[in-house]
C-alpha positions in Angstrom: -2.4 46.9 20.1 -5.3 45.5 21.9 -5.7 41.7 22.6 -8.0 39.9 21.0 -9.6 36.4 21.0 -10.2 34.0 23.8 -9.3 35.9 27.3 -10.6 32.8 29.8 -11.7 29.2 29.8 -13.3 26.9 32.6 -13.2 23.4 32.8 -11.9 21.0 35.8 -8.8 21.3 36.5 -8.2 17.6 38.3 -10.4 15.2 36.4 -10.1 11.5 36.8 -8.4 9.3 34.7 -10.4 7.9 32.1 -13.3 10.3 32.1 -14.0 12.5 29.2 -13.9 16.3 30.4 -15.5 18.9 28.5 -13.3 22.8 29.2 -15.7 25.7 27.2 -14.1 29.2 26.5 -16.4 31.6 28.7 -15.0 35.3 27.8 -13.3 37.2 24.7 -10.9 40.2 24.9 -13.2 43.3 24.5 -11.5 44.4 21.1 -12.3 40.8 19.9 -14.5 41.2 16.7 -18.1 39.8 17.1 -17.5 37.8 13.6 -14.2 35.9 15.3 -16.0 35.4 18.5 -16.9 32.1 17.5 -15.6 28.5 19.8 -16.0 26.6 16.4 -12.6 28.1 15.6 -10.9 28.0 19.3 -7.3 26.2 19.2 -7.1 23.7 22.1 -3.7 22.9 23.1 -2.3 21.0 25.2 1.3 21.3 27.0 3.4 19.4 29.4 5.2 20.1 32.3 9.0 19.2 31.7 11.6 18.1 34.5 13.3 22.0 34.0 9.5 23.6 35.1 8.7 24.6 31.8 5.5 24.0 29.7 6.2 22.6 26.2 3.7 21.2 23.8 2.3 18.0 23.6 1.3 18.8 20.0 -2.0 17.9 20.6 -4.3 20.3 19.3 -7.5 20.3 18.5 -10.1 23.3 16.8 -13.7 23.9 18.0 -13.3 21.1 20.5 -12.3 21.2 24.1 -12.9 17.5 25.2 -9.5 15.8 26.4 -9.3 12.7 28.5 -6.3 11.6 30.3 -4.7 8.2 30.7 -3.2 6.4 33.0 0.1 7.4 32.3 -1.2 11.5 32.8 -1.6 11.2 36.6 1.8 11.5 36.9 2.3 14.7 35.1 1.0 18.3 35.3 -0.2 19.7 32.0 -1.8 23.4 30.7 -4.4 23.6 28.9 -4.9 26.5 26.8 -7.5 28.4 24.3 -6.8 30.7 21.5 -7.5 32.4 18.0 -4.2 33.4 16.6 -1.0 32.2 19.2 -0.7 31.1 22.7 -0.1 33.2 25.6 1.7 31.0 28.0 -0.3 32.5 31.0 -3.6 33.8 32.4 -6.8 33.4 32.6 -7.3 31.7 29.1 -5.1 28.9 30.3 -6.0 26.0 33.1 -3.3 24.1 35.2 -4.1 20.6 35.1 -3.2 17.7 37.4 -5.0 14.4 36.2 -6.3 12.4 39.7 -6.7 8.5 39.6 -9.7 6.6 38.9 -11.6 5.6 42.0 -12.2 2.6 40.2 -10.0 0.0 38.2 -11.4 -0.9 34.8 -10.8 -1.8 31.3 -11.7 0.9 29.3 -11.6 -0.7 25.8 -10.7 -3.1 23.7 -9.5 -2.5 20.1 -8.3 -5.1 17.4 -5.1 -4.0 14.9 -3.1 -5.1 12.2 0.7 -5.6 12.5 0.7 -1.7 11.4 -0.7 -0.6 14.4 -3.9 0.4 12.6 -7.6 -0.3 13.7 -8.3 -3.7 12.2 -11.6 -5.6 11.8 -11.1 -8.3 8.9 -8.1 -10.3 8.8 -6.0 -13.0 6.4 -5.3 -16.6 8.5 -1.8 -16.2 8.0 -1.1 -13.0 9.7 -0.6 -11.7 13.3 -3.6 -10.0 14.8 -3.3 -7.6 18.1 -5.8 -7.2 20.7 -5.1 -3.8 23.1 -6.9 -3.4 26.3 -6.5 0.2 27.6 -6.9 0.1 31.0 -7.2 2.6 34.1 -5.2 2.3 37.3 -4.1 -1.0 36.7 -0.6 -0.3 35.8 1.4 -3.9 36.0 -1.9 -5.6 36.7 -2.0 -9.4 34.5 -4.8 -9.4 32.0 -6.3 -12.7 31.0 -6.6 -12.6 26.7 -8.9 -15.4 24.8 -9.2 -15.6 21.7 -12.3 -17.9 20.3 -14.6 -18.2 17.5 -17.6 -16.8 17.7 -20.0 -20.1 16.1 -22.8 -18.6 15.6 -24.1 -21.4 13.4 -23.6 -24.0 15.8 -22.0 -27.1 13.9 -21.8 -29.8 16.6 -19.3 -27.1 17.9 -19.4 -27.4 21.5 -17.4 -24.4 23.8 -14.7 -25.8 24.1 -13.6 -26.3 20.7 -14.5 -22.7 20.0 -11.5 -22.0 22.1 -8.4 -20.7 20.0 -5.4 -19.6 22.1 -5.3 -18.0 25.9 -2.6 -15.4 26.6 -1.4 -12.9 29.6 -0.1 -9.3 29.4 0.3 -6.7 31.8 -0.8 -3.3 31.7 2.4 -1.0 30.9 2.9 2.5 32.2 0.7 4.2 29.7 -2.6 1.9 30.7 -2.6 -0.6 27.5 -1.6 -4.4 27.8 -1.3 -6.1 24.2 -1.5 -9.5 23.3 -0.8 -10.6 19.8 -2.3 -14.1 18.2 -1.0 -15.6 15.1 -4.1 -16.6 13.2 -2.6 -19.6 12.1 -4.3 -21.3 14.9 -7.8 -20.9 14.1 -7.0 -22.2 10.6 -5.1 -25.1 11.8 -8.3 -25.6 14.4 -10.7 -25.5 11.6 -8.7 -28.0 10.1 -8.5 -30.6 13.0 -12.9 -30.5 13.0 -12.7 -31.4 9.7 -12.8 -28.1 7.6 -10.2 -28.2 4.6 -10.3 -25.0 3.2 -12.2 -22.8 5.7 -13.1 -19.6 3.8 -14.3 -17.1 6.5 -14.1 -17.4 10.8 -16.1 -15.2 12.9 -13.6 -14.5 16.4 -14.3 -12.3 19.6 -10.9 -11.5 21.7 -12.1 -10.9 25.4 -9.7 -9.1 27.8 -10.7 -10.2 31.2 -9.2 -8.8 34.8 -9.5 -10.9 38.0 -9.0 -9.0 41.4 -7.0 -10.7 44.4 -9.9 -11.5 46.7 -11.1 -15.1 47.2 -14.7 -15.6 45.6 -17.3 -17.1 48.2 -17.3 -20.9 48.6 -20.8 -21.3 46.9 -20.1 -19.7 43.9 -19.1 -22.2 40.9 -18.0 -25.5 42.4 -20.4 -26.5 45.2 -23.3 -28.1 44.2 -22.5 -28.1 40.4 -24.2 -31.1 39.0 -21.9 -31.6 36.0 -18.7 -32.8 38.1 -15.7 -33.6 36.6 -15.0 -37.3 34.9 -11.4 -38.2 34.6 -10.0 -34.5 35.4 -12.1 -33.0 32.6 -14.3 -30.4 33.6 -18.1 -30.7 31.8 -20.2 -27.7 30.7 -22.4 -26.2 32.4 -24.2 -24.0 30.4 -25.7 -22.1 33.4 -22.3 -21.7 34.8 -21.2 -18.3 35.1 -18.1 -16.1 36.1 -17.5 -15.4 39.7 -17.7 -11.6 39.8 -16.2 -9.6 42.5 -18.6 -7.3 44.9 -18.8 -3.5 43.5 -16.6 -3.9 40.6 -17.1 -2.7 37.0 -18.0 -6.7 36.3 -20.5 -7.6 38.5 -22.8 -4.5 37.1 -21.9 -5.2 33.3 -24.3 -8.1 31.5 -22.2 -11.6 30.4 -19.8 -11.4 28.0 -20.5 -13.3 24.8 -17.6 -15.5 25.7 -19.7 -16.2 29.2 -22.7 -16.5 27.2 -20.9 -19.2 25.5 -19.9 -21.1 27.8 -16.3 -21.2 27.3 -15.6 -21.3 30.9 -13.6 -24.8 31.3 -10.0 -23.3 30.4 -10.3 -20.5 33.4 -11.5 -23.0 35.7 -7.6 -22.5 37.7 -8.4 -19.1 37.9 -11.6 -19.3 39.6 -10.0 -21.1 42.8 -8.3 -17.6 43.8 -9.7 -14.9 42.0 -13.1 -13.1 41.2 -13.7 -11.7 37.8 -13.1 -8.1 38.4 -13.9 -6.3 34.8 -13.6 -7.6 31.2 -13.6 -6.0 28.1 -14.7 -7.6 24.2 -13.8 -7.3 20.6 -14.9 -9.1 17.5 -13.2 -9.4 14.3 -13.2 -11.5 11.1 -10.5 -13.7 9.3 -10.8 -14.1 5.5 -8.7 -16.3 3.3 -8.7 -14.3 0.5 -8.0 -10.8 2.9 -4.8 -9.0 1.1 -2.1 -9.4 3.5 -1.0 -6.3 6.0 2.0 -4.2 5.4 4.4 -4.5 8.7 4.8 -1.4 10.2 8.0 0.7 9.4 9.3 2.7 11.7 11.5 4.1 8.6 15.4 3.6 8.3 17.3 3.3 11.8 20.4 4.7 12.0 21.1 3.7 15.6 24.2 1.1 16.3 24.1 -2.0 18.0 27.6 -2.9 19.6 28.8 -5.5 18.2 26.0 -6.4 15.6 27.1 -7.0 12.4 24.3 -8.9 10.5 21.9 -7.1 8.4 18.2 -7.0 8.8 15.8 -8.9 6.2 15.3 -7.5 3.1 12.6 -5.4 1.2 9.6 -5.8 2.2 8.3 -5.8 -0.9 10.1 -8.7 -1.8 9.0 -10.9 0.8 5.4 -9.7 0.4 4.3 -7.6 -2.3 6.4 -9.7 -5.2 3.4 -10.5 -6.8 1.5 -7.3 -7.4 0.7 -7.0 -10.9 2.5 -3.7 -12.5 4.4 -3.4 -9.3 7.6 -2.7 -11.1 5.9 0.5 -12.0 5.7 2.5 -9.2 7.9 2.7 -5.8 7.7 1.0 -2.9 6.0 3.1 -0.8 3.5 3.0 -3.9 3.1 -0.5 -3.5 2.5 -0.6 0.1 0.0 2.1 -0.2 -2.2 0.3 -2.4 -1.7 -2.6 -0.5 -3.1 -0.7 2.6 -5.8 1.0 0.5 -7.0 -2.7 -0.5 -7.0 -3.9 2.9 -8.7 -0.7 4.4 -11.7 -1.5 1.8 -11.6 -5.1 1.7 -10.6 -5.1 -2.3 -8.0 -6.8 -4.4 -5.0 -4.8 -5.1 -4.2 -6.4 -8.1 -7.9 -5.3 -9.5 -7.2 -1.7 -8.5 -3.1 -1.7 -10.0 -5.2 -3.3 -13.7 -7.7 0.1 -13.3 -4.8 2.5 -12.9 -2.4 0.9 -15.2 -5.8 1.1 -18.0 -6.2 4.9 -17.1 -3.0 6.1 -17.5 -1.7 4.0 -20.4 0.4 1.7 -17.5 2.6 5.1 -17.0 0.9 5.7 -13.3 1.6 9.0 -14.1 -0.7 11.4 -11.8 -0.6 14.2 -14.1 -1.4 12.4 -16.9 -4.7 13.5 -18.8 -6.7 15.8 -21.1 -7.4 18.8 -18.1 -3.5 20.1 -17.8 -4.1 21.0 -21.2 -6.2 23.6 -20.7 -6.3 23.5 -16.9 -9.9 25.1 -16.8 -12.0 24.2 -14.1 -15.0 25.0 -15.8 -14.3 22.7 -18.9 -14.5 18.7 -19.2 -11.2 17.3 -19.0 -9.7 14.5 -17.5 -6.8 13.4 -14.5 -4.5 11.5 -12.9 -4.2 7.7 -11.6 -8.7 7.7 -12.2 -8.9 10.1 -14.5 -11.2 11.9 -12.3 -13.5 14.6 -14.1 -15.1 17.2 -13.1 -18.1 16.1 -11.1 -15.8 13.6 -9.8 -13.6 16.2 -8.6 -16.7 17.9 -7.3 -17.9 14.9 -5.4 -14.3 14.7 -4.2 -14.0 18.2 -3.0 -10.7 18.7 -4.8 -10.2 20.8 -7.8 -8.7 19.4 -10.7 -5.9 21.6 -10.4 -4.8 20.5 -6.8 -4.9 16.8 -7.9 -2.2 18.0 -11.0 0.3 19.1 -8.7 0.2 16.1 -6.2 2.6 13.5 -6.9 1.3 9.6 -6.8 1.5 9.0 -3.1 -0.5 12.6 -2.3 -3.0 11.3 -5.2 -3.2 7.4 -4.1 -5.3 9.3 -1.3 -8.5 10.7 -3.4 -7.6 7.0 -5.1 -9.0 5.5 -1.9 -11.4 8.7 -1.1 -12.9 7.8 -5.0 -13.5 4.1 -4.0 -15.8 5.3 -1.2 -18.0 7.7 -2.9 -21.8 6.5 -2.8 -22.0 5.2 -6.6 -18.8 3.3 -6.1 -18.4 1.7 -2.4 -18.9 -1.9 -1.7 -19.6 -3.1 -5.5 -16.1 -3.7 -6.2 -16.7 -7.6 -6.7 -15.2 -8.3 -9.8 -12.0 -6.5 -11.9 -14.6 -5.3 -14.3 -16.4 -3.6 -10.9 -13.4 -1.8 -10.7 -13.3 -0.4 -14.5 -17.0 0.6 -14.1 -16.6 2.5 -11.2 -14.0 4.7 -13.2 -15.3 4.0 -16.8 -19.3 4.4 -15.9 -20.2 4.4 -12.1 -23.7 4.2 -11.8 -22.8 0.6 -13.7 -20.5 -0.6 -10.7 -21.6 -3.6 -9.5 -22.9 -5.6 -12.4 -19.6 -7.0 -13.3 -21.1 -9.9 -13.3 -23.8 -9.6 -15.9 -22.2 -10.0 -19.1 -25.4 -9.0 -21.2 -26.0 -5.8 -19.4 -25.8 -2.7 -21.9 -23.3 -0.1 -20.4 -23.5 2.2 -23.2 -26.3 2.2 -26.7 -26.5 4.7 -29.6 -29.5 4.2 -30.0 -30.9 5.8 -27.0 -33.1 8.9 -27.5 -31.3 12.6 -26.7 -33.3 14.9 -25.1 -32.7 18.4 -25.6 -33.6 22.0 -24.6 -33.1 25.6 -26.0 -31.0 24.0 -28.8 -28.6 22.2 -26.0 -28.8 18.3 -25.0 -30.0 17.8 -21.5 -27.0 15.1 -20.0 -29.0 13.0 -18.3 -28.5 9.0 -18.1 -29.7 8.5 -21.9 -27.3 11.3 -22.9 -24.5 9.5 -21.4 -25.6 6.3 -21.9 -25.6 7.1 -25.9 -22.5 9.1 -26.3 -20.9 6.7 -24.4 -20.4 4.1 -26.7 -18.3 6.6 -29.8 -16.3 7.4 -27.3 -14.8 4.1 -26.6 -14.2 2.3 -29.5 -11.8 0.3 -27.7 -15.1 -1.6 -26.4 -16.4 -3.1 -30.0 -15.6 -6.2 -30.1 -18.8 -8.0 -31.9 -18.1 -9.0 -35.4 -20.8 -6.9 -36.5 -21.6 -3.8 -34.4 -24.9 -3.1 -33.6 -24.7 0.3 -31.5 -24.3 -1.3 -27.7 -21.8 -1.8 -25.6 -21.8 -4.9 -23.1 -20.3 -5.8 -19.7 -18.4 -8.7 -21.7 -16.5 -6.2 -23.9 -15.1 -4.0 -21.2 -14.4 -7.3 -18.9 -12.5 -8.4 -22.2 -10.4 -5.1 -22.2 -9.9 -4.8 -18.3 -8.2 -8.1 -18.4 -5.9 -7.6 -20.8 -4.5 -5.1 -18.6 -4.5 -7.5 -16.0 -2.5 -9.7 -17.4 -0.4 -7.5 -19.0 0.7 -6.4 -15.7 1.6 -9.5 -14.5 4.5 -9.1 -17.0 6.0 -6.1 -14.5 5.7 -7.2 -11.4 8.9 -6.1 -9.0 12.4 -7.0 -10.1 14.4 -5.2 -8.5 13.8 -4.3 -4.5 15.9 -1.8 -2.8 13.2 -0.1 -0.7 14.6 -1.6 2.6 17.7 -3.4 1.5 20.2 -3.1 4.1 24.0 -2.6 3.3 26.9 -3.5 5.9 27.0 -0.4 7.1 26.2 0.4 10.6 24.2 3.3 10.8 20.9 1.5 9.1 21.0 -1.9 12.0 17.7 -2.1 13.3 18.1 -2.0 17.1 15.4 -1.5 20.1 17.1 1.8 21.0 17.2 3.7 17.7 16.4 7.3 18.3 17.1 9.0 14.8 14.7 8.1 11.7 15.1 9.3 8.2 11.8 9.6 6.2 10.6 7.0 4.0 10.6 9.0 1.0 14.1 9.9 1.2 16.7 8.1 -0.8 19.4 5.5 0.2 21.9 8.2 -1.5 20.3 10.6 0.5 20.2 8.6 4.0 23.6 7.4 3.3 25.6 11.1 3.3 24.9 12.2 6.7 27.7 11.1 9.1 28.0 9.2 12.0 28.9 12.2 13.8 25.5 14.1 13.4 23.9 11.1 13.8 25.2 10.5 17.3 25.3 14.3 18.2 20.8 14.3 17.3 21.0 11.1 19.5 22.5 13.1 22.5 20.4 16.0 22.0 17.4 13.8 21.9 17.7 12.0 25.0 18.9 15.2 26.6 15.3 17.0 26.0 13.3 13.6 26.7 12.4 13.1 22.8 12.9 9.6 22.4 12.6 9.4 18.3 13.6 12.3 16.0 12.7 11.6 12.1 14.7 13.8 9.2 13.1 15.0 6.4 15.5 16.5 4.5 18.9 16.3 3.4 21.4 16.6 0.5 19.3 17.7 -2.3 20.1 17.8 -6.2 19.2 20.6 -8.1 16.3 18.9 -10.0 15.0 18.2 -6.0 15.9 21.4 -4.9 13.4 22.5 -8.4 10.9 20.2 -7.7 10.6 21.2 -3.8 10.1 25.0 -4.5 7.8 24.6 -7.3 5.2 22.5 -4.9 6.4 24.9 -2.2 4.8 28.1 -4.5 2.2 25.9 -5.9 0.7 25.0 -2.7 1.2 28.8 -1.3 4.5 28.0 0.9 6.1 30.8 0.4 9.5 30.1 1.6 12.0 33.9 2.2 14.7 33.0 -0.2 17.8 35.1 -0.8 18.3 36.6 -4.2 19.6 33.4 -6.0 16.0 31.5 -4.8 13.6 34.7 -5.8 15.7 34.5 -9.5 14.8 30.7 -9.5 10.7 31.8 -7.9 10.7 34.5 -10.9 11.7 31.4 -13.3 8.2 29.6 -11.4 5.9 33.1 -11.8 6.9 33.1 -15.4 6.3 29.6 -16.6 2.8 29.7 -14.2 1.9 33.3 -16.5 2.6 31.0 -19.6 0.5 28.3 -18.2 3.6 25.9 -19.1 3.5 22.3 -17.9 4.5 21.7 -14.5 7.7 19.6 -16.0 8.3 22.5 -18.1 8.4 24.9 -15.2 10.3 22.3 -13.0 12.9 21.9 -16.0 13.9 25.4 -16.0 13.9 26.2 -12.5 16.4 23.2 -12.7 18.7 25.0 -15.5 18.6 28.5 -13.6 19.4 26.7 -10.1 22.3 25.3 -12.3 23.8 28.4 -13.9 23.5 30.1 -10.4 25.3 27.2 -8.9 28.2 27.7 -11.5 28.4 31.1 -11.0 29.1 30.4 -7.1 25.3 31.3 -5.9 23.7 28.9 -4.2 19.7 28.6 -3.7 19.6 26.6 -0.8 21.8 25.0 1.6 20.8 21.4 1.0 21.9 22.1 -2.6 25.6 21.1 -2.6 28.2 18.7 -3.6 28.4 16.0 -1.7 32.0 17.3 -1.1 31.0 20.1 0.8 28.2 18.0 2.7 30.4 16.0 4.0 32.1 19.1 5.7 29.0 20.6 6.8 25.5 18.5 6.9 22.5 20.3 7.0 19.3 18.5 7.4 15.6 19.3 9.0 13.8 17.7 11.3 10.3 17.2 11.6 8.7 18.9 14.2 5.0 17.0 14.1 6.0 13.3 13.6 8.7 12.0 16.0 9.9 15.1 18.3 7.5 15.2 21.3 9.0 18.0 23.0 10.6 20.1 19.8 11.5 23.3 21.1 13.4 21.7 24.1 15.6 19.7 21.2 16.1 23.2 19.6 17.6 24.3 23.2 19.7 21.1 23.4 21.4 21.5 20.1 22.3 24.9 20.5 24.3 24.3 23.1 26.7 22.0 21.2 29.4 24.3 19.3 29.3 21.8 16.2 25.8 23.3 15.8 26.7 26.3 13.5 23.1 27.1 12.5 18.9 26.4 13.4 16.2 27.6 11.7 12.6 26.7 13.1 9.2 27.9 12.9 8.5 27.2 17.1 7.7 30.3 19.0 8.6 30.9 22.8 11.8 28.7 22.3 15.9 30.6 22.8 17.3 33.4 22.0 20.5 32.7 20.4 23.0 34.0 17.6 22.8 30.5 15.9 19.3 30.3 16.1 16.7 32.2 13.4 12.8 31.9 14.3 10.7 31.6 10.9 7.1 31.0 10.8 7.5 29.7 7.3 10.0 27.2 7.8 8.3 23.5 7.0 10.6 21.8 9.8 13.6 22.4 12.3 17.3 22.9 9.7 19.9 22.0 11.7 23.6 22.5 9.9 25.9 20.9 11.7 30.3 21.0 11.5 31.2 17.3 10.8 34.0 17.0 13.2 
């Protein structure tokens, strides 16, 4: 069979560190069809060259774009870049050998603000930690200078130096990036000492600054300056500015805002025995009534400290999220999503808990609604945590049907996608904002206007050929039978007010303060040491597993994934998978088939995938379908058939664990962790979906295999 798709690519094959590089396919395979000949639809992936002189994948891919630039830590390395359609070659002219060269020049590329979480941040609460990354290029161990002030734009009196927060120093690491993290108590505690009780909002700038190790000339700050100091205390000068060192990145970049602002009396030391060589700025807001940020979890560590025998802290949930109204409804990881969801947005989560707690009756439940009985995309019909409609669902790009089948977490993300649609986005100021933009959007944002008419029956119906044309008025007027849960004057006069639905809306609201969390077991540690948190962990288990489920794999695998990990430089491995009941086993192959995984089973799992294609034919429930596939996984079970091998006793797991490991989150380099656990002999089985990785007795190659099984002989 002919080749086909991309048969050569161009690019630079020793770009600089730092700079963006553009690589552009420039030929096809003859055979390649003129419709598939298109770059928009070109794979771009990247692979590294391993200590053994292989190539294995970075996993970074990217479609229709071939722009990659390297960091500092890349210059080290030699990497292959490769183009193609279908699946990768491993040679020729469609690949490129790369060898990223150093910057000529030092520099700080960027500055970026985050949360705790390690995500982008831009508005935070006083009372959290905020971090400020510089990445950098070629200045690897190199001190940076960090200063975080407040940006006074108002003036106040202020004078520079009581804009000054907090200075801090951090070098640049291997990988370019120096980070510096501020507790934003400070500012609030500054705020206080000038006089302002209860601050509301503060207006900050971090700037990263690098000075070289070349003496400045004489005449540069000091000589001459006509504000000298009184009593060891340095005066401003607002004309002052920064010593910049000849040719660098500084000294052809305009002032910084801090320089503009004359905060120049704390660096004052530095200026004796250093120039200025680059700098780099971020800005950033602090609210007091910011929801708080969820700590980053790196899920449940399973590595052992020697010797360590106390347990880490307890749920997280507990310590921050106690208060959450209807919390006690939903998991953990449900609560921390909506947290992060209301930070994202700059919302209250307690507003957006009442609107899904009104919607689905406080059940949460994401299937919940009038559409799965009919399940026609055509008709009206109603959904999930929102109930999202149909021109929701349109404006959403979903189907109705896909957003059935997700569970909450998969759904909490057209949640956040549904806050941001044009109608809806920033006019969530009030809890009955937050109704609106569910109950009647084009309202949102006059939750604040009790008198304004949301719905009136009195409103004139257009219509045409016989059928009413649903424009606003249509709405407007059938609006108010619909929801008799809104009349609430003595004597109803046909309209419905902002007042009524803010009435309803809070009863929910406070409802839900009466289930807030209990009970916390999302990160509760037991004495036992395979879940110590320790600086060296290696092996993760998923955050959606269970602590039953985390709790029956053995030390022994544990420490033989360890081994097999550091053996194939893959220095954090996360399982997916484990024991599984026979409901879970049920509910994994039904959203397997639903989502068009088609998994090869043996005869006992096409009997339980027949069980699926009949119930689907019926157009049963989804618990329906779920519910027998769980009775026929059963009776096969009890007949000595099994469906799958995650589907045992615990018994037999305990002889023989079997678990997968994910192959995109964690593993860097998965196919050399494949060839590292085959060679153990406790190893009995592998099935992965990698090509290009061992031939081997033990090992079965399996494009539809979700992650990489490993059954392992507890010895």
């Amino acid at each position: 069979m002919s080749k086909k798709g991309v048969s050569k690519i161009s690019g630079n094959p020793s770009p600089k560190v730092g700079e963006a590089v553009t690589y552009t396919v420039t030929d096809w395979y003859p055979s390649t069809p003129q419709n598939q000949r298109n770059p928009a639809n070109v794979i771009w992936e990247l692979f590294k060259k391993r200590p053994n002189g292989r190539f294995t994948s970075t996993n970074i891919k990217k479609t229709g774009v071939g722009n990659f630039t390297f960091g500092e830590v890349a210059q080290k390395h030699t990497y292959r870049l490769e183009a193609y359609l279908f699946e990768p070659e491993g040679r020729g002219a469609s690949t490129i050998e790369i060898n990223p060269q150093p910057a000529a020049v030092p520099k700080i590329e960027k500055v970026e603000l985050q949360y705790v979480d390690d995500s982008p941040g831009t508005v935070f609460r006083f009372t959290e930690k905020m971090r400020a990354r510089a990445q950098c290029v070629n200045l690897n161990g190199k001190k940076l200078k960090f200063t975080l002030w407040e940006d006074d734009a108002t003036g106040e009196g202020h004078n520079a130096k009581n804009l000054l927060i907090e200075t801090k120093e951090a070098a640049v690491d291997r990988s370019g990036v120096a980070t510096a993290e501020f507790m934003l108590t400070r500012a609030l505690m500054q705020k206080a000492m000038q006089g302002e009780t209860d601050p509301k909002q503060l207006e900050f700038y971090v700037t990263v600054e690098y000075f070289s190790h070349k003496k400045h000339a004489t005449d540069n700050v000091n000589v001459n300056n006509p504000f000298p100091p009184i009593n060891g205390e340095i005066r401003e000068d607002k004309t002052q500015t920064v010593p910049k060192a000849k040719d660098s990145p500084a000294a052809s970049k305009p002032a910084s805002k801090k320089e503009e602002k004359g905060i120049l009396d704390q660096v004052s030391d530095w200026w004796k025995d250093f120039d200025l060589w680059d700098w780099g700025e971020s800005g950033g807001t602090v609210k007091k009534e910011q929801p708080p940020t969820v700590q980053k979890s790196e899920g449940k560590s399973v590595s052992i400290v020697k010797g360590e025998k106390k347990p880490t802290s307890s749920c997280i949930c507990k310590e921050q999220y106690k208060d959450l109204i209807w919390g006690g409804k939903v998991s953990c990881e449900f609560r921390k999503k909506v947290i992060l969801i209301s930070r994202r947005n700059s919302i209250d989560p307690n507003n957006l808990m009442a609107a899904m707690a009104h919607e689905t009756g406080g059940t949460f439940d994401p299937t919940i609604g009038t559409f799965k009985k009919h399940k026609d995309e055509s008709r009206e019909g109603y959904v999930g945590l929102l109930q999202i409609g149909k021109d929701a669902a349109t404006d959403l790009k979903i189907t109705r049907t896909k957003l059935l089948n997700m569970n909450q977490i998969e759904q909490l993300d057209y949640v956040e996608k549904y806050l941001n649609l044009p109608l809806v986005k920033g006019k969530l100021n009030t809890l009955t904002d937050f109704y609106l933009a569910v109950l009647f959007p084009v309202d949102c944002g006059k939750g604040n206007q009790p008198n304004h008419v949301v719905f009136d029956n009195s409103l004139p119906i257009s219509y045409k050929n016989g059928k009413a044309i649903r424009n606003l008025n249509y709405w407007r007027n059938v609006g108010y039978s619909a929801n008799p849960a809104f009349h609430k004057e003595k004597k109803e006069q046909g309209k419905t007010y902002i007042w009524e639905i803010a009435e309803n809306i809070k009863i929910w609201y406070d409802n839900g303060k009466n289930y807030t969390t209990k009970e916390f077991s999302c990160q509760d540690v037991k004495a036992t040491p395979k879940q110590n948190e320790a600086s060296g962990k290696i092996v993760y288990f998923d955050s959606g597993l269970t602590e039953e489920r985390v709790n029956v794999v053995s030390q022994f695998t544990i420490s033989l994934l360890e081994k097999a990990a550091k053996n194939s430089a893959n220095d954090k491995l996360i399982i997916t998978s484990t024991i599984r009941s026979t409901r879970k086993q049920a509910e994994v192959m039904y959203s397997n088939e639903s989502s068009g995984n088609h998994i090869r089973y043996a005869a006992p799992g096409r009997a339980v995938i027949a069980v699926f294609n009949t119930g689907k034919s019926r157009s049963d429930s989804k618990e329906k379908i779920i519910s027998d596939m769980d009775k026929k996984i059963k009776e096969l079970s009890e007949s000595g058939q099994r469906v799958s091998l995650h589907c045992v006793s615990k018994e037999a797991y305990s002889k023989n664990n079997i678990i997968d490991i994910s192959y995109s989150r964690g593993a860097k380099n998965p196919r050399d962790l494949i060839r590292e656990l085959v060679k153990d002999p406790a190893v009995t089985k592998i099935i992965h979906p990698l090509n290009n990785v061992v031939s081997n007795s033990k090992v079965k190659y399996d494009t539809k295999e979700p992650a990489i099984h490993v059954e392992i002989k507890v010895q």
